[in-house]
N, CA, C and O of each residue as an XYZ file, in Angstrom:
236
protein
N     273.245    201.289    153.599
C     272.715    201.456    154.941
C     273.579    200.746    155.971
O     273.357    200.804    157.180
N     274.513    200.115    155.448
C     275.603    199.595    156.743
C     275.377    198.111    156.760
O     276.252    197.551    157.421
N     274.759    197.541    156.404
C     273.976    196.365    156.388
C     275.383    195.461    155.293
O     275.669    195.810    154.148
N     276.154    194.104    156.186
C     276.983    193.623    155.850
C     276.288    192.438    155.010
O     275.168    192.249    155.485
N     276.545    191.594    153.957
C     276.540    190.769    153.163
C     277.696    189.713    153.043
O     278.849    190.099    152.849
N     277.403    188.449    153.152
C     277.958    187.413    152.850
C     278.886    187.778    151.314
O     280.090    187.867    151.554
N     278.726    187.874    150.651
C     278.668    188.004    149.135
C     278.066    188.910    148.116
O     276.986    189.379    148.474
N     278.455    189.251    147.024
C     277.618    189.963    146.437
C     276.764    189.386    145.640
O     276.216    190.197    144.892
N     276.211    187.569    145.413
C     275.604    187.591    144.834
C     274.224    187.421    145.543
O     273.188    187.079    144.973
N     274.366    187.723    146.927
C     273.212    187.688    147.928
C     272.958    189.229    147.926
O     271.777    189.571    147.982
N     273.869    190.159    147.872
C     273.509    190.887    148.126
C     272.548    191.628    146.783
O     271.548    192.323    146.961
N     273.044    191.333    145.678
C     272.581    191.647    144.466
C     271.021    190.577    144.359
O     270.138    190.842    143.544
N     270.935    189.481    145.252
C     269.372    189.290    145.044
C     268.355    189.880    146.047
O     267.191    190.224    145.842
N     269.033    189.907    147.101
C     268.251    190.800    147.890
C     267.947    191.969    147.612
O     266.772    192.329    147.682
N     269.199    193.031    147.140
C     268.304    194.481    146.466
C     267.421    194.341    145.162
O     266.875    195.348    144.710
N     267.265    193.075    144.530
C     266.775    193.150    143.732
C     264.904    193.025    144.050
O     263.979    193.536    143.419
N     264.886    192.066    145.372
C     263.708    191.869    145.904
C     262.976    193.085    146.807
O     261.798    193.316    147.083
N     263.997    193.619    147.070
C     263.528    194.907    148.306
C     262.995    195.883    146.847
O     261.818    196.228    146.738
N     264.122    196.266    145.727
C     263.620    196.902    144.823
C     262.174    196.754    144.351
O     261.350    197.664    144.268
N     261.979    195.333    144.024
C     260.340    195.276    143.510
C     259.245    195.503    144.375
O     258.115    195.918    144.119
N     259.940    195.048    145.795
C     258.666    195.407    146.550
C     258.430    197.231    146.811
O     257.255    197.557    146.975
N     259.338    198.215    146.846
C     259.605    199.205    146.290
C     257.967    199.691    146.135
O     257.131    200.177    146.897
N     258.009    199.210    144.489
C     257.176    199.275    143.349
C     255.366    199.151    144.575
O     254.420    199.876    144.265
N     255.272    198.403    145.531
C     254.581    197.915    146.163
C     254.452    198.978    147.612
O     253.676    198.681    148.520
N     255.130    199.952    147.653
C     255.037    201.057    148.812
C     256.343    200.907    149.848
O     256.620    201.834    150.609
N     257.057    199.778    149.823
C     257.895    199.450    150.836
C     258.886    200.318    150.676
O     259.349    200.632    149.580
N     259.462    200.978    152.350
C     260.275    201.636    152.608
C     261.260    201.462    153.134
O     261.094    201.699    154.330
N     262.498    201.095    152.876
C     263.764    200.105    153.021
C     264.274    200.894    154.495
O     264.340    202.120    154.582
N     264.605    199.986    155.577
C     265.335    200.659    156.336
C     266.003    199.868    156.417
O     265.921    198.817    155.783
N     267.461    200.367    157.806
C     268.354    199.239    157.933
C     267.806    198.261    158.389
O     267.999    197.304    157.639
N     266.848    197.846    159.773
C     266.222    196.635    160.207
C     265.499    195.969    158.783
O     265.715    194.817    158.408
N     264.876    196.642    158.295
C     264.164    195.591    157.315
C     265.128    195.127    155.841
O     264.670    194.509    154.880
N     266.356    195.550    155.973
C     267.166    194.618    155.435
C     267.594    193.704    155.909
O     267.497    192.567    155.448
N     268.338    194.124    157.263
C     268.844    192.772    158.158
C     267.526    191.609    157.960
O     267.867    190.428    157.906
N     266.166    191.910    157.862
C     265.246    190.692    158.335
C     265.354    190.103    157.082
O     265.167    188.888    157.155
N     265.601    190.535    155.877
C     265.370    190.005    154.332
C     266.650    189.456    154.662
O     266.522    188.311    155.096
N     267.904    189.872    154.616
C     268.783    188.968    154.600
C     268.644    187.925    155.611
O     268.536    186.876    154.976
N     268.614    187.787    156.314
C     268.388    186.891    157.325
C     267.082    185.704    156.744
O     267.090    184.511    157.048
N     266.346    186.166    156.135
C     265.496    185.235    156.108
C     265.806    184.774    154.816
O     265.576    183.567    154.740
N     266.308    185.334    153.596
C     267.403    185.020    152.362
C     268.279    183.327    152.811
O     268.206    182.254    152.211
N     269.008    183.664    153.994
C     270.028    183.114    154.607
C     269.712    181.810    155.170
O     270.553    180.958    155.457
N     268.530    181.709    155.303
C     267.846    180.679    156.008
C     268.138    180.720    157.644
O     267.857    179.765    158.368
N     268.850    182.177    158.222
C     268.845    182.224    159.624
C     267.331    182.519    160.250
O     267.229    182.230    161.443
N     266.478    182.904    159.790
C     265.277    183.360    160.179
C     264.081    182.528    159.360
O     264.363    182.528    158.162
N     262.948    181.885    159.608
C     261.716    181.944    158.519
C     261.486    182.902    158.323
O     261.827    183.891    158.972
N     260.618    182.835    157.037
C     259.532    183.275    156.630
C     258.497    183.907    157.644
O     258.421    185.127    157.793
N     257.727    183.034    158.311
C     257.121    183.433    159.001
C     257.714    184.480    160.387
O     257.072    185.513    160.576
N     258.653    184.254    161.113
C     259.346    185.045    161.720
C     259.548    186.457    161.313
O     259.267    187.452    161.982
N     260.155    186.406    159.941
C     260.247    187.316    159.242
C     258.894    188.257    159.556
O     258.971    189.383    160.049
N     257.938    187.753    159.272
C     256.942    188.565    158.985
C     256.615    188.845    160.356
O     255.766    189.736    160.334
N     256.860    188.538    161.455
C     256.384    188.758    162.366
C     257.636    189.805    163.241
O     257.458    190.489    164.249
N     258.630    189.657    162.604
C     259.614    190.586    163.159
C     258.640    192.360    162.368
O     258.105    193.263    163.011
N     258.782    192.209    160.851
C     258.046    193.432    160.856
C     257.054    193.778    161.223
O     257.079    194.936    161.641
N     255.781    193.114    161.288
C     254.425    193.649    162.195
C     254.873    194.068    163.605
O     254.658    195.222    163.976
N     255.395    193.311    164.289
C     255.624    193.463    166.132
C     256.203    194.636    165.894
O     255.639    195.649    166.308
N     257.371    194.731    165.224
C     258.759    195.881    165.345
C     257.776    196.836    164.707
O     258.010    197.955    165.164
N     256.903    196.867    163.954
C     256.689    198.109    162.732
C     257.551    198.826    162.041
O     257.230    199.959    161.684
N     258.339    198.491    161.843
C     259.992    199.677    161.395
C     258.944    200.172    160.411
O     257.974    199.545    159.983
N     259.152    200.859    160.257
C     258.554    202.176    159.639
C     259.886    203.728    159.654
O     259.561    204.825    159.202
């Protein structure tokens, strides 16, 4: 999806987490990778995080 990575071993834990949530209904777009990495990264919380997807809805 265009979505740049530090590394591949960030990038290989992050698809591994987007994958399971997957399993859970989640529908990967480019914004809601940037927010996982970012919050992976420690540039963003947790909580932010979650509040970037409710406000934004990416859907």
């Amino acid at each position: 999806m265009g979505v740049p990575f530090p590394d591949l071993k960030t990038l290989e834990n992050i698809a591994a987490g987007i994958g399971t949530n997957m399993f859970e209904g989640l529908q990967p777009t480019k914004e809601k990778i940037e927010i996982y990495r970012d919050c992976y990264l420690g540039k963003i919380t947790k909580k932010e995080a979650l509040k970037l997807m409710t406000d934004k809805n990416y859907e």
